[in-house]
C-alpha positions as CSV (number, residue, x, y, z in Angstrom):
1,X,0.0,0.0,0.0
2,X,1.5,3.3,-1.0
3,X,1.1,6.6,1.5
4,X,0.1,9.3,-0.9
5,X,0.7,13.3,0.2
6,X,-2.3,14.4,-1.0
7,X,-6.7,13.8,-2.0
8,X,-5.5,15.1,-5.1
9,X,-3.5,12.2,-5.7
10,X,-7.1,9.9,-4.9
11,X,-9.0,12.0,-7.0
12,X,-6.5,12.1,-10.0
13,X,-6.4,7.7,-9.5
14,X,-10.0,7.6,-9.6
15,X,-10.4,9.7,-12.8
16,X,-8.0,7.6,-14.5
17,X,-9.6,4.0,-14.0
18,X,-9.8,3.2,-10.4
19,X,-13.2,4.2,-10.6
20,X,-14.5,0.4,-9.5
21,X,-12.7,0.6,-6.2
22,X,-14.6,1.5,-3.0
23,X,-13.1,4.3,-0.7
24,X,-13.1,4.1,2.8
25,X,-13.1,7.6,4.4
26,X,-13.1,8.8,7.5
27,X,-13.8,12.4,9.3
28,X,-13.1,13.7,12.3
29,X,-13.6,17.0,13.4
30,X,-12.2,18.2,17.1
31,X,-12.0,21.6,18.3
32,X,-8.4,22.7,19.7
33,X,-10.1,22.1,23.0
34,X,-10.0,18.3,21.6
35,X,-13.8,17.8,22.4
36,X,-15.3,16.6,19.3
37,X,-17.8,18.4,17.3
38,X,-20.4,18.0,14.3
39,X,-20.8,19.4,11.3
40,X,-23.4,22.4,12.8
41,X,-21.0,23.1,15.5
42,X,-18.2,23.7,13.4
43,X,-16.1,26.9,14.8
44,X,-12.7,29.0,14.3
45,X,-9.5,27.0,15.6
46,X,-11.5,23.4,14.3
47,X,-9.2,20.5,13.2
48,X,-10.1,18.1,10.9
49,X,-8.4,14.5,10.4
50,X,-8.9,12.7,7.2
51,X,-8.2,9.7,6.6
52,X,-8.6,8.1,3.4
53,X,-8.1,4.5,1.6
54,X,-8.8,3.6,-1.8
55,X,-8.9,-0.1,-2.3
56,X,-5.7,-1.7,-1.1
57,X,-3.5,0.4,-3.1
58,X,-3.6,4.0,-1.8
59,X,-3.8,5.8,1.5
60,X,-4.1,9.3,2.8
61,X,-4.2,11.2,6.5
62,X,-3.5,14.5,7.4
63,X,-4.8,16.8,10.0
64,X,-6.3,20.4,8.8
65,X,-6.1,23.2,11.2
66,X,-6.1,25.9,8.3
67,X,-9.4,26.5,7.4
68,X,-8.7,27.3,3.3
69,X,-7.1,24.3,3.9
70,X,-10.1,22.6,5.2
71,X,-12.6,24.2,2.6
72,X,-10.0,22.6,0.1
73,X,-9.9,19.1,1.6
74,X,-14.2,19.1,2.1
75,X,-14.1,20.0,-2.0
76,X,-12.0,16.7,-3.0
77,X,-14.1,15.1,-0.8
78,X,-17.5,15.5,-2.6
79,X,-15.6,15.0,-5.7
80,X,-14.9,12.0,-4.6
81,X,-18.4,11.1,-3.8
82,X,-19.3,12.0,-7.2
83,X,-16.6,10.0,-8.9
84,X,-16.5,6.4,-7.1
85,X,-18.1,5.0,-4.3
86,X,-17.0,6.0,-0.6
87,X,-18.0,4.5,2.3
88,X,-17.8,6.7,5.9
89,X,-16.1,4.6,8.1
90,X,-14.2,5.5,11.5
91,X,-10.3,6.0,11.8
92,X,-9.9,2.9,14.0
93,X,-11.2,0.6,10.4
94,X,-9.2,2.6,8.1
95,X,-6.3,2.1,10.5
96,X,-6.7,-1.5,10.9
97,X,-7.2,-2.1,6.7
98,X,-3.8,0.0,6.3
99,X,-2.1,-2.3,8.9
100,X,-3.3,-5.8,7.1
């Protein structure tokens, strides 16, 4: 399985035939505070984890505490719904599917 840097780099694999796979995905939103929060509650200073995992091929997790960054990372996201079929999952399966 191959760490990738970026959603653009899970994007850009589904456009180009990967398309069958299902993506796992996981987010989780905690305030610097570290208590969790949903999307209605979402404030200044929020992090967001992402974790991603296209088939058994590709993975993907970074932490967002820049909020352009954030608005960037939700926009791959629904691109990625629209392209290929993603399943929400929590971190602990997407961790435990990266470690097999």
């Amino acid at each position: 399985m191959r760490r990738v840097q970026s959603l653009v780099e899970i994007v850009e694999a589904v456009k180009n035939g990967s398309n069958d796979r299902k993506i796992l995905l996981s987010q989780h939103e905690t305030s610097r505070s570290a208590v969790t929060l949903g999307d209605e509650d979402t404030e200044s200073g929020t992090r967001l984890r992402v974790k991603a995992l296209l088939g058994d091929s590709l993975y993907y997790s970074e932490e967002f505490t820049d909020d352009t960054l954030y608005e960037e990372a939700n926009e791959l996201i629904q691109q990625l719904k629209e392209l290929a079929h993603v399943e929400i999952v929590s971190e602990d399966e997407i961790e435990q599917k990266v470690k097999e």
